[in-house]
N, C-alpha and C positions, 0 to 999 in steps of 0.2 A: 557757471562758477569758473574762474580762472583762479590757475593757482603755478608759482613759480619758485623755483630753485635759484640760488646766487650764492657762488660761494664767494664773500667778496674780498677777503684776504687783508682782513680788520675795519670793524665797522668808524672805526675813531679816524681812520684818514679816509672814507669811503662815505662817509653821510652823506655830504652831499648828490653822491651817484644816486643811493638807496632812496632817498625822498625824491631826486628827480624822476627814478625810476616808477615808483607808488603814483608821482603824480599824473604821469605819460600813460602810463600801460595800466594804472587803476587797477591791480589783481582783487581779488576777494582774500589770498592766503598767499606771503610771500616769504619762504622760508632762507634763512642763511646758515650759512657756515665759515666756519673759521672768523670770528669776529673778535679773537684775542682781547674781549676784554673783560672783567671782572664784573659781578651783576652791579657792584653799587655804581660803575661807573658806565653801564649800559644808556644810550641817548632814550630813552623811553619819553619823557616830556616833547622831545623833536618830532619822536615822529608820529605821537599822538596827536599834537600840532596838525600832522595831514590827515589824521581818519583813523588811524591803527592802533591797533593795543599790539602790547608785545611783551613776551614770553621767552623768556629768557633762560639760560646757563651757561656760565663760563667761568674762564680763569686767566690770570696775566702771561700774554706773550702768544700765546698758544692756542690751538683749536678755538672753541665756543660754539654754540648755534643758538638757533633764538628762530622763532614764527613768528610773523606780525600777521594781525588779521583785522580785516573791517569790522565785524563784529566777535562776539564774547566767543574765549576757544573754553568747551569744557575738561573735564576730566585728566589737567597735564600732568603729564609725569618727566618730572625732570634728569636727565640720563641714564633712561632705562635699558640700553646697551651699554654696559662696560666691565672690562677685567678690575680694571682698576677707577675709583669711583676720585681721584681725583684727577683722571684723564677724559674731559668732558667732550665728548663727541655726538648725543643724542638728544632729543625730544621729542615728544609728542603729544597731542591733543586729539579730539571730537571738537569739529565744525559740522554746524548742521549735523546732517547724517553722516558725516567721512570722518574715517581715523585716518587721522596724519602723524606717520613719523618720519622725521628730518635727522637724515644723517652725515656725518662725515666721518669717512672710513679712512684706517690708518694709511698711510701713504706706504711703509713698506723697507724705504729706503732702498734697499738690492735683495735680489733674491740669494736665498740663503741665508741672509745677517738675521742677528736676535730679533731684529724692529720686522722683518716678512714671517718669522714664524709667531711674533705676536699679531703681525697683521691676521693669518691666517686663524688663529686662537679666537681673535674679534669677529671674524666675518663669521665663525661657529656660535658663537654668542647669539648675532644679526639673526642668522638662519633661524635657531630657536625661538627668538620672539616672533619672527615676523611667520613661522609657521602657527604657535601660539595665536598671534594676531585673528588671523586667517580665519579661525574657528571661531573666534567670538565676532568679529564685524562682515559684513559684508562687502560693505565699499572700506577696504583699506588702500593708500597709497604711502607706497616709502621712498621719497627722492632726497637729493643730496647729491655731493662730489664725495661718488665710489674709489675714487682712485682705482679704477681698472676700467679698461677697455675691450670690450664683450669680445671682438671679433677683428680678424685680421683687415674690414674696411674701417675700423672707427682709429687706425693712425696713419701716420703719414708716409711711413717705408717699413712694410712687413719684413725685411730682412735686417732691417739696422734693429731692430726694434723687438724679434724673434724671440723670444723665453729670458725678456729684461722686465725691470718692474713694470707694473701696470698691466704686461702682456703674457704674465708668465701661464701657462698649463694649470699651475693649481688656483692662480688668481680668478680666471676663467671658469673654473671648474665653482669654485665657491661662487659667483656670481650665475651658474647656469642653476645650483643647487636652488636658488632662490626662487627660480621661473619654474622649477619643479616640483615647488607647495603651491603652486596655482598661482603665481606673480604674472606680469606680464611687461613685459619692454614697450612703454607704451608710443615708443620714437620707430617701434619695426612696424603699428598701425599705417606707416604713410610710407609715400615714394620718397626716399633720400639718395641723393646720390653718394659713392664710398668718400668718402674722406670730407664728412660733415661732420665737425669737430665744434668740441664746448670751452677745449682749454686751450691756450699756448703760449709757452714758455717768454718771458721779457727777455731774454737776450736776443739776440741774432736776427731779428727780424723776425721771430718764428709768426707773428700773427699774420704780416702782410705776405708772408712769403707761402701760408699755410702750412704749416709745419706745426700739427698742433695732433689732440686725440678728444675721442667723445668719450671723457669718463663721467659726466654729470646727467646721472638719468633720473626718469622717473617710472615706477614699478606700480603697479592696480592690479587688485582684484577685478576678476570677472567682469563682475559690474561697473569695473571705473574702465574698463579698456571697452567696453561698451558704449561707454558715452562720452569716450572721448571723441571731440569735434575736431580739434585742431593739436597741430604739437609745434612749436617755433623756438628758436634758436636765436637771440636776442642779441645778435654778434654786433650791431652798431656800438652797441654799451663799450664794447672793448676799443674802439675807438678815442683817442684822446680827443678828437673833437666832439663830444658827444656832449661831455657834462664840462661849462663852461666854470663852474666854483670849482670842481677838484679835474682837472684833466691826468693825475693820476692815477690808472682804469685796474681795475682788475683783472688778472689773466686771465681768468674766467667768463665766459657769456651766460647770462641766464635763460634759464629753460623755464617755457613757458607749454603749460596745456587749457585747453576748454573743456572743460565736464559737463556732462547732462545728466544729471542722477536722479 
């Protein structure tokens, strides 16, 4: 089973990537975020068109996520993490045997402002379900764009970058909280070298210049970091030559894993 993370930073300028991506890399489960669009106006007929059904929530301008899946996902609950239920940032489903929840976690803005102490509010939320989770399924995984960066190799200058968002002490601390209900970083399985990165910023050259951080992971139970086969990092994507209908890429690379369950 292969199953992949994209936050692609709105699915309405981004189709095109998303299909080209489904048709190339073929996953079984390819989760998004941030797809800023409204469910009636979600491309669902497109990309059934390639093989997927898809599962959706969202709202205009802002966040959204959605699972596309080859076949039927059961049991979905439509954003089962939130303060506030019209800030859509969750889903989840049963494929086959695996609970999937696909997240996108507050970005924070600066540490200290109202937007990091509600970040920190949500990630206590996160923790709850996904300990919750834990106790009823076996193979759970929870991926998405965390908006944080586990550890001083996943950015690009531990000192520009020391107790700012994404990197701060309690952001860290709420993301280590997770791997200590029995989670697992399923990207620390393999040899990385530091500064293998998921995101990086459109200005300044930050992609070619690597200038970037690994906040897009993905998290399994016991059983799913067991059978993980492989973990990849899908940086062509972020290439404008990559997708020849939209060469406007997402800052994001998608994560990719193989399961054996």
């Amino acid at each position: 089973m292969i199953i992949s993370t994209w936050n692609v930073n709105s699915i309405k300028v981004r189709l095109p990537n998303v299909i080209q991506y489904l048709v190339e890399y073929k996953p079984d489960i390819l989760v998004l975020q941030e797809t800023k669009s409204i469910d009636l106006n979600f491309p669902k007929d497109e990309i059934l068109s390639c093989g997927y059904n898809s599962y959706y929530c969202g709202q205009k301008t802002y966040n959204g996520v959605a699972i596309l899946s080859k076949g039927d996902c059961l049991d979905v609950e439509l954003n089962p993490v939130a303060i506030d239920k019209e800030e859509v940032r969750t889903i989840s489903c049963t494929y086959n045997d695996l609970r999937v929840l696909n997240v996108y976690v507050v970005n924070g803005k600066s540490v200290g402002s109202d937007k990091y102490q509600h970040k920190l509010k949500w990630l206590k939320k996160l923790n709850n379900y996904c300990k919750s989770s834990l106790t009823e399924f076996k193979n759970f995984v929870v991926l998405g764009d965390f908006n944080i960066a586990p550890t001083d190799n996943d950015v690009f200058d531990i000192e520009s970058t020391k107790d700012q968002i994404l990197c701060s002490v309690d952001e860290r601390k709420s993301f280590n909280s997770l791997l200590k209900l029995g989670l697992y970083d399923l990207f620390g399985k393999f040899d990385f070298s530091p500064q293998t990165f998921t995101w990086w910023d459109y200005r300044a050259g930050a992609f070619h210049r690597n200038i970037g951080y690994r906040i897009d992971h993905i998290l399994g139970s016991k059983s799913v970091l067991d059978g993980c086969k492989s973990f990849t990092i899908d940086k062509e994507t972020r290439h404008k030559s990559w997708c020849k209908k939209e060469p406007r890429t997402s800052d994001h690379a998608p994560v990719r894993v193989e399961l054996s369950l």
